[in-house]
N, C-alpha and C positions, 0 to 999 in steps of 0.2 A: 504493500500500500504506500510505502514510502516514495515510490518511484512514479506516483501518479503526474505531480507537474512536471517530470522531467520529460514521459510519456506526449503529457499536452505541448510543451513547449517545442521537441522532433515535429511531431505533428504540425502544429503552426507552423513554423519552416517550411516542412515539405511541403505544403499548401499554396505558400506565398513564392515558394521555387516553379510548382507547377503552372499558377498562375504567373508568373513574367515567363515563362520557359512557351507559355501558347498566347504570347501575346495581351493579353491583358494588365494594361496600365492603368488605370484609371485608380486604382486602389493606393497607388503608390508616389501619383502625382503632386499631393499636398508636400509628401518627405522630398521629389526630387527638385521640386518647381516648374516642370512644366506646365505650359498650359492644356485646357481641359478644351477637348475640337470645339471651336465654334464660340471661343470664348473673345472677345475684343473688348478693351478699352474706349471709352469713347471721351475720355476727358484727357487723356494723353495725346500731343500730338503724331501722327502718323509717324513711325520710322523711316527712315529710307528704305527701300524695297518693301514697303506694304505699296494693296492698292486696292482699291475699291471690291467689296466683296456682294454676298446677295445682297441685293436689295438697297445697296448704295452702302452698306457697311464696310469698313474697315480691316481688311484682312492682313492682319502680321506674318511677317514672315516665322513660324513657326520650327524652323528645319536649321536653323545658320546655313544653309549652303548659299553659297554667291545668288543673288539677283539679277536678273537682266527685266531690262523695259520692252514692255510688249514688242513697242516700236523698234525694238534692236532686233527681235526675232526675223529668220528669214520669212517671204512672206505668204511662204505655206504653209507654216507654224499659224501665222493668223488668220489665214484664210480658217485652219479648224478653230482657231476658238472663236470666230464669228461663226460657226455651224454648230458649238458647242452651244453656244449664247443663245442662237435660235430653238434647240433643238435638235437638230438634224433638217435632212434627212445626211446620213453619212455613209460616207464611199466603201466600206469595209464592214463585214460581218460582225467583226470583233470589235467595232468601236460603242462606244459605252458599255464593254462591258466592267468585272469588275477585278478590279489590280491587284495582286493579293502581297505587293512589296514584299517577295523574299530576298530580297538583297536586300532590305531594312536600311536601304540609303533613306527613305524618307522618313518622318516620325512615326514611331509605331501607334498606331490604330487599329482600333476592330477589325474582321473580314466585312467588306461591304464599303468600306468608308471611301474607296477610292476607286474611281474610273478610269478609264484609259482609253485614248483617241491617236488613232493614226495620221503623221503630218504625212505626206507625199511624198518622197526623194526622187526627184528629177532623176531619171535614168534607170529609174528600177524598176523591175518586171513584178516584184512582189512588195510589200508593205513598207522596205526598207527596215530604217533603225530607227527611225528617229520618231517619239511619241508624244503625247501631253498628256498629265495624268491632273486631276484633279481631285480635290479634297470637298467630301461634304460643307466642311465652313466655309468654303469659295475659295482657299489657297489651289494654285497651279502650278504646274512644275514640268519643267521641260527638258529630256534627253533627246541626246542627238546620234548615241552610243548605245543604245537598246540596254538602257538602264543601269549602265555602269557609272554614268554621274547625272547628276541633275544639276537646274539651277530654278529656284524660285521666279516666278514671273510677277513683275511688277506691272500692275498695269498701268496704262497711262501716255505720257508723252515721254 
């Protein structure tokens, strides 16, 4: 009987292992400080690489990876996110579907929380490399490497 908290306290562990080991953060957010999807400041001024998110909201950059401006993107990068913006309709089977980051270049999230859309590569017979994934709170994020690095999209001028 003596070994009963040592028992609960393995346990607790293992738990809080299993749970970061498949992904689930949100339990452990307050201890690391990240923020929680979808969360923005509105009395803070915008950082540099934030940009307008849904609905006219504020979306930060959430990830530290470098930022680029919509406008720097080449301009089949933006042709999709004006087809994302609308809607669709979209040139490929697999767009919007759903991105499951296992290269965990981007902030870990739920399954579901991220999208992914095909830019076009001039000269390609098939989808190429280069994608936009998008984040439920309106963050976007653009590779050009089929997923080996991103950069945050600011949007804007």
């Amino acid at each position: 009987m003596r070994n009963r908290p040592a028992v609960a306290l393995v346990l607790s562990v293992l738990v809080a292992v299993a749970l970061l080991a498949f992904g689930y953060t949100g339990l452990f957010e307050p201890l690391t400080g990240n923020p929680t999807p979808g969360a923005t400041s509105s009395e803070a001024p915008a950082p540099p690489g934030a940009g307008p998110g849904p609905a006219g909201a504020v979306v930060e950059n959430p990830s530290g990876l470098p930022a680029v401006r919509e406008s720097e993107l080449p301009a089949d990068a933006r042709q999709t996110l004006a087809l994302i913006r609308a809607g669709g309709p979209y040139r490929y089977s697999q767009d919007d579907a759903t991105f499951g980051n296992l290269e965990r270049i981007l902030p870990l999230r739920d399954r579901g929380y991220y999208r992914e859309y095909t830019v076009p590569t001039p000269g390609e017979s098939d989808r190429g490399a280069r994608r936009i994934v998008t984040g439920t709170a309106g963050e976007k994020y653009y590779t050009a490497d089929h997923y080996d690095s991103f950069s945050f999209i600011a949007e804007g001028s």
